[in-house]
C-alpha positions in Angstrom: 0.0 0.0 0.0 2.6 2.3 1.1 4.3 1.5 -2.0 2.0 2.2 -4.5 1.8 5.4 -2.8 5.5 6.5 -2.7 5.0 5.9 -6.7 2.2 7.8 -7.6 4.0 10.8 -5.5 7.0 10.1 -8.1 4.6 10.1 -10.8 3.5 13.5 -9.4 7.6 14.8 -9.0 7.9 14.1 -12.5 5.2 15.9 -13.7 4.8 19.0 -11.4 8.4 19.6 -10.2 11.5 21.1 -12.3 14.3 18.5 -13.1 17.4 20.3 -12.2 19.9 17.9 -13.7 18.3 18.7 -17.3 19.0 22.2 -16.3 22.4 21.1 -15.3 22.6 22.8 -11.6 25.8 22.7 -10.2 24.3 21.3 -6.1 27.2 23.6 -4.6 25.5 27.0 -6.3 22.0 25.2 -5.7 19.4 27.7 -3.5 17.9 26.0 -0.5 14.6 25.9 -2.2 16.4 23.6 -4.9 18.2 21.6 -2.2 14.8 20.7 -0.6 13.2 19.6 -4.3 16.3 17.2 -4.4 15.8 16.4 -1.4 12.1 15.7 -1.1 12.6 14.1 -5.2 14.8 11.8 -4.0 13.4 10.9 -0.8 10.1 9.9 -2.6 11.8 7.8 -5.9 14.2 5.9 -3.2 10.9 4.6 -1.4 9.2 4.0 -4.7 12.1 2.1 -5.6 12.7 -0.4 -3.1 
């Protein structure tokens, strides 16, 4: 159940939020806003992964 969650809210990342490695952002000039969509986008496709 949990699951199936964590991959719909990927599903969501990849529509709604930016994708800052097509953008090419270097992480040490990243904002903290960014920081926290890497964060959170990672967070959520490690869960949906495993």
């Amino acid at each position: 159940m949990t699951k199936l969650i964590y991959k719909f809210l990927a599903s969501l990342n990849k529509l709604l939020l930016p994708s800052f490695t097509k953008q090419k952002l270097d992480l040490s000039k990243a904002k903290k806003w960014q920081l926290a969509i890497i964060g959170w986008r990672y967070f959520i496709t490690k869960n949906a992964i495993d």
